[in-house]
C-alpha angles and dihedrals in degrees: 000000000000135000133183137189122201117180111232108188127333117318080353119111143172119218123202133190120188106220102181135261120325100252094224092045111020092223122133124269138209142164124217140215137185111214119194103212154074114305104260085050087057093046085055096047088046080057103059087030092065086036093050088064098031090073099061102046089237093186082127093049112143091024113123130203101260086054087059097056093045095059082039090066087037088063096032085058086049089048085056089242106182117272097230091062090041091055088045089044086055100050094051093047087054106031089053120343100071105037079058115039099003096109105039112111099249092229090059093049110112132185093255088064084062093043092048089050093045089056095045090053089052093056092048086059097252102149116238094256094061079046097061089039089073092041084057090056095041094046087052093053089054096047090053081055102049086055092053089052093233086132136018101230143019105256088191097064084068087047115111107216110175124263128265109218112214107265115212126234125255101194114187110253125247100258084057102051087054087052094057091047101048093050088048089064096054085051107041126356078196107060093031091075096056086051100053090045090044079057107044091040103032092225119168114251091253096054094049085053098057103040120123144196093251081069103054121086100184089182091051099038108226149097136237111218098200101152162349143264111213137168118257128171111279091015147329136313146209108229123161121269114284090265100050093243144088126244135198109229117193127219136208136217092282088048095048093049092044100063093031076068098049098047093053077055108054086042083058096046089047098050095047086059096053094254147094142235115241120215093247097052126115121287088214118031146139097224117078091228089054080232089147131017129249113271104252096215077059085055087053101043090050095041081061085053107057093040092049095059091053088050095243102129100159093062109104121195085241090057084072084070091046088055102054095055092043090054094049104042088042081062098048110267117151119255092241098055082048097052097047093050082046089058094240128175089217139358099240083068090065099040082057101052093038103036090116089060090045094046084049078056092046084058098051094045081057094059097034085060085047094057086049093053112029108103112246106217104049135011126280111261136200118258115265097259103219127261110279106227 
């Protein structure tokens, strides 16, 4: 780092450190002080005065915070982060993040300025989880920057947002889900299906809305999750699962027959319109060719309806999900094997939103070990303590 003295009138000087390029614009910054002394006194002030911003790697000086979340979405567009989070990143920077915190120069920003916005958000209502949503944002930002070396260290790490407490699960039960599918059928042969296989994979909406042909293997029984239909200005767009990664999901024979079904369908609705069904159109979709998917926010709004018209209002289309991992791992299927059909990054996901199921399991293998050991032909008894002397 430079520094520079120029003498500006007797026992009067200007000091000037040169801290680098302004990130938004690359031009060069510095900053400027007027000392009042002798000259070796000003060399010695310029001194700490290079050594004073030395300390904090202040490439990013004069940025402020908003700056900083502006090039962070910049980055997360150039990551392919779905549309659909980047959408929800931008609504809560600018909803709440930058009125508060926007202006402030990012290297003055201090710990106290989060928790101070945590605890102003509580008092507006907002739950702890939509609290820690926007840490997460914030702490990402400051990560980026610390990267960047525009600061030395994440303030946010030192930041309190509140806790989450683990929610459990309420998954619909099996009559209800019935219910729903059933009801579906009587409203739109076209949408039931995506239901009942939301039910029997546990896919997530988008997925079912962008699976293909190309990805069914009726004589091997299993799917290929390659992507995801999300909801961009102007359409809809392909995007990779949310993952990153494909996964093989077996059928049964109820899946296999379903689709079998649905398939004869679609060839019949097709037909009776003049046209034909390619190999790579859409499983799901509201065009008799399967040329574009379903909307999933169409799914959604159809899913309220029929449930609404069953009065089960506190049913959600993502409980379906719920209720496929509940119901397997209810039955004994290994977490792993869960998770993988799920879609999960990683097991210990699972273990953490179903615990409470698992925990239900840890109480039937207990009694299941009782009834090994328990002796048929009298009552267990408690061991004999010794004879106290």
């Amino acid at each position: 780092m430079r520094g520079t003295k120029r003498k500006l009138r007797e026992g009067v000087w200007e000091l000037r450190v040169y801290v680098g390029r302004d990130p938004a614009s690359g031009n060069p910054r510095q900053i400027s002080k007027t000392f009042h002394g002798g000259s070796r006194a000003a060399d010695d002030a310029l001194r700490d005065l290079v050594a004073k911003h030395s300390e904090g790697r202040q490439d990013g000086l004069g940025v402020t915070f908003g700056q900083l979340l502006d090039r962070w979405l910049t980055e997360c567009e150039r990551l392919d982060h779905s549309p659909t989070t980047l959408r929800t990143y931008r609504a809560q920077i600018e909803q709440t993040i930058r009125p508060s915190l926007g202006k402030l120069r990012l290297t003055r920003l201090t710990p106290k300025h989060l928790d101070d916005l945590y605890g102003q958000m509580k008092e507006d209502g907002l739950s702890a989880k939509t609290i820690r949503n926007h840490h997460a944002i914030i702490s990402s930002a400051l990560h980026q920057a610390v990267r960047w070396q525009w600061v030395r260290e994440n303030v946010a790490e030192m930041a309190k947002p509140p806790r989450v407490a683990q929610r459990r699960v309420n998954a619909p039960s099996v009559e209800d889900v019935r219910s729903i599918i059933d009801a579906a059928e009587d409203r739109d042969p076209r949408l039931a299906p995506l239901l009942m296989l939301a039910a029997l994979t546990g896919m997530r909406r988008g997925e079912l809305c962008g699976l293909r042909w190309t990805d069914v293997n009726l004589k091997l029984g299993e799917l290929e999750v390659h992507r995801s239909i999300v909801v961009v200005p102007g359409g809809l767009a392909e995007k990779t699962t949310k993952t990153d990664h494909s996964r093989r999901v077996a059928l049964d024979e109820v899946g296999v027959a379903l689709l079998t079904r649905h398939r004869s369908l679609v060839d019949k609705w097709a037909s009776e319109v003049g046209t034909a069904v390619a190999e790579t159109a859409f499983v799901f979709s509201p065009y008799e060719d399967g040329s574009q998917p379903f909307r999933p926010d169409n799914v959604t709004n159809f899913f309220i309806r029929v449930r609404d018209s069953l009065d089960l209002p506190n049913i959600r289309l993502h409980d379906l999900r719920h209720f496929t991992a509940t119901q397997l791992i209810g039955a004994g299927v290994d977490v792993r094997t869960v998770a993988g059909r799920l879609g999960h990054s990683d097991p210990s996901l699972t273990l953490r939103v179903y615990s409470h199921v698992i925990e239900e399991r840890d109480r039937a293998a207990a009694a299941i070990m009782g009834n090994v050991l328990q002796q048929s032909d009298k009552p267990a008894q408690l061991p004999t303590p010794p004879n106290e002397s």
